[in-house]
Structures are given as structure tokens and as C-alpha cells.
N, C-alpha and C positions, 0 to 999 in steps of 0.2 A: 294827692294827699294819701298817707300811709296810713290807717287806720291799723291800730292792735287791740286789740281785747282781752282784758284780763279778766280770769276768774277770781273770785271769791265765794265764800261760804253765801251768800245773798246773791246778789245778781252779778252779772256781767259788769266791769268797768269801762268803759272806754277811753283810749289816749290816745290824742291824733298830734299826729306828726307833720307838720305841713310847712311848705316851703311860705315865703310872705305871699308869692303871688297864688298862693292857694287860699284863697279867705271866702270861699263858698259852701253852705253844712245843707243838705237837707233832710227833713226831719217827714218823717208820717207815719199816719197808725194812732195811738193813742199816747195821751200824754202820761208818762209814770214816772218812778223818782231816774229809772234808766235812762228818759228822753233828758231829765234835766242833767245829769253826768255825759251825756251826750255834749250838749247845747255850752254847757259849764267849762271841757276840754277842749273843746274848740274856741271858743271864747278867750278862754284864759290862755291858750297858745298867740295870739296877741296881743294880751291886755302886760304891757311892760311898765306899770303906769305906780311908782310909790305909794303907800297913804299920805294923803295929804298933798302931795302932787297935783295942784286943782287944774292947772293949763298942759298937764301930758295930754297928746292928742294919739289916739288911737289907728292904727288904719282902716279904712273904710271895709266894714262883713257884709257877705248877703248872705240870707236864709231864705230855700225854699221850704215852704209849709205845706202840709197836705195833712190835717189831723182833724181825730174823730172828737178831740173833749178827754176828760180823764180825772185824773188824780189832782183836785184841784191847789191844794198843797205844792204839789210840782210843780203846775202853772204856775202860781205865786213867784217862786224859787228862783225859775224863768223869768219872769219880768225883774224881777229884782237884779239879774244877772244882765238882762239886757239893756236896762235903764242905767246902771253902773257902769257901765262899759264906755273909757272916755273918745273912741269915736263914733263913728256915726255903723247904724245896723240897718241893711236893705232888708224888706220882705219882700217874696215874690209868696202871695197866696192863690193854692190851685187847686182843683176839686171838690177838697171838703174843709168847711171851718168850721169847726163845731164847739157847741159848750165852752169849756175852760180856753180851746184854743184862740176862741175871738181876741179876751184881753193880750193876747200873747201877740197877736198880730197887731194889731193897734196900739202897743208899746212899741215896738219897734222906731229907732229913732231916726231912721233916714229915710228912703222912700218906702213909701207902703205901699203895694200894688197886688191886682189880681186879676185871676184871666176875669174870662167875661162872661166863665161858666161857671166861677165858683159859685158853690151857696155854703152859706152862712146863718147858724144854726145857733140861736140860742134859748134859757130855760133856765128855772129855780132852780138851785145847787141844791144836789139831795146827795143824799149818801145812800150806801149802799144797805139795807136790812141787814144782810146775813153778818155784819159787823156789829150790829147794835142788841147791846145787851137789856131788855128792862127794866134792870136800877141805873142806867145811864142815861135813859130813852130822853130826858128832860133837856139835863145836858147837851147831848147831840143836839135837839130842835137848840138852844141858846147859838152854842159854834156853830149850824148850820145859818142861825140871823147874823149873828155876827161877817160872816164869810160872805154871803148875800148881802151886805152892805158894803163890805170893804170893798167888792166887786163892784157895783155899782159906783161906789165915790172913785174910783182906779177907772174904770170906764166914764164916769163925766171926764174927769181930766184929760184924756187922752184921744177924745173925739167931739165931735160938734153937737152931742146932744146934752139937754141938761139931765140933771140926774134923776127928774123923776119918768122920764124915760125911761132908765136902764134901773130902777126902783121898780116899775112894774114888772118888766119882763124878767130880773133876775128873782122878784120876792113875791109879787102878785099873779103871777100865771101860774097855770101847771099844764100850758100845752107848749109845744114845742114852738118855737116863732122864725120861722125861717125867713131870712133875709137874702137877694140877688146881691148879685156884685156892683148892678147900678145902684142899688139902696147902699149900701155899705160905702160908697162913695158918696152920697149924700149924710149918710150918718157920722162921717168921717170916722170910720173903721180902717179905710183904705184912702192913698190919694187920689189913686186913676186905677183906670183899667189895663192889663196888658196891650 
């Protein structure tokens, strides 16, 4: 795969060039709107697929994952990109699953898998302070409920727990709740192990 990077006045763009039998992307670090132009170019370098086109079949991606959590608007952006996607998406998750990257991994639509050392890491969506002004302070706390809920009902669907599971941990804690790889395979975050 050829990777190029283009500038702009914002960030870096990335455009990947890749032959069909290149359908391998890996990602790590944190999630930002870069990983999703990332994830988005690669993607869309095989998604041939019309609107409206409901039976185009896709050919089969993997992703390996290695991520700390991030910008959780991105992750959105990301599931929405990879859930769209009219074939099937492998994950290979390894070392770190964090925060926003869990839902990212557990959308993936084809095998889901991880070594056996990752951990998996998640926690209330908070924002950052040094963003939040206090005549919006209000605001924030509403789109931070709202986003901890959407996260939750996006995580029931997409693993084997119900949603007040993923209700506490994403709205009712504020400590970090780390998850093994063999739990995450009972949570159905992942399907197996590597």
C-alpha cells in the first residue's frame, strides 16, 4: 500500500493507494478526526458500492487496532463508516482498547478478535475542561448525557450485554473499569482470542 499525505491548513489528509489485494489499515494512538480520514481513505478505496445499491458486496478489510480512546465524535464517524461499509470488516485488537475505541471494535462487522493480552478500558465520556466555557457549562453536561447514552444503546447492540450494563459504566461510574480479553469475549466486544 502507497500511502500520501497531504497538507492542509488543519491537519494532515491521508489518501491510500492500494492495490485490491492490499485491504489491511492499522490504526493506533488516539482516536482524532485524522484517525477517522485515516480509516474513511482506506475504506472508501474499496467501497464501489452506488446509493441505493443494497446487494453490492464489498471485499473483505482488516483492521488492526491499538488505541488509547479520544475524540469521541470521531469514533462515532468511525462506526458509522464501518457499519456502512457493504462488506465484511476484520478487527485484529492488540495492546490497548480504550475509552471511545471499544465501540469501534465491537462494530466491526466481521471477525472481531484480540491477542490475549489486550486490555480494555472503559468510562464516563467526559470532555475536556480547558474547552468548556461557563455560560455553556449546562449544555456540555446535556451533549455529554446525550453521547453516554447513544454510546451505551450502540454498545447493547453490538455485544452480548444488555444495556444497563454498558448504562453504568459509560454514565454511572467515574472510575476507570478495565476489562481482559477473556472478559471482552464474554461481553461480546470481541469473538475469540488470537
Amino acid at each position: 500500500m502507497t500511502r500520501k499525505m497531504l497538507m492542509t491548513d488543519a491537519e494532515p489528509v491521508f489518501h491510500y493507494e492500494a492495490s485490491q489485494e492490499d485491504r489491511h489499515l492499522v490504526l493506533a494512538g488516539e482516536i482524532t478526526s485524522e484517525t477517522m480520514v485515516q480509516l474513511a481513505a482506506f475504506i472508501g478505496h474499496f467501497d464501489h458500492a452506488e446509493p441505493g445499491e443494497e446487494d453490492a458486496q464489498g471485499p473483505d478489510l482488516w483492521l488492526t487496532l491499538n488505541l488509547e480512546g479520544g475524540d469521541v465524535y470521531a469514533m462515532f464517524a468511525m462506526v458509522d463508516i464501518i457499519r456502512s461499509y457493504p462488506g465484511k470488516i476484520h478487527v485484529k485488537a492488540v495492546g490497548m482498547v480504550w475509552s471511545a475505541a471499544i465501540l469501534l471494535v465491537a462494530s466491526c462487522t466481521g471477525e472481531r478478535k484480540a491477542g490475549k493480552h489486550t486490555v480494555f478500558m472503559v468510562h464516563r465520556i467526559e470532555s475536556r475542561p480547558e474547552k468548556i466555557l461557563p455560560t455553556t457549562l449546562e449544555l456540555e453536561k446535556d451533549e455529554l448525557m446525550r453521547l453516554s447514552n447513544y454510546w451505551a444503546d450502540a454498545m447493547t447492540e453490538v455485544t452480548k450485554r444488555p444495556r444497563e450494563f454498558w448504562e453504568q459504566l459509560a454514565i454511572k461510574t467515574s472510575k476507570d473499569y478495565f476489562i481482559s480479553a477473556n472478559d471482552a469475549v464474554g461481553f461480546g466486544i470481541v469473538d475469540s482470542l488470537l
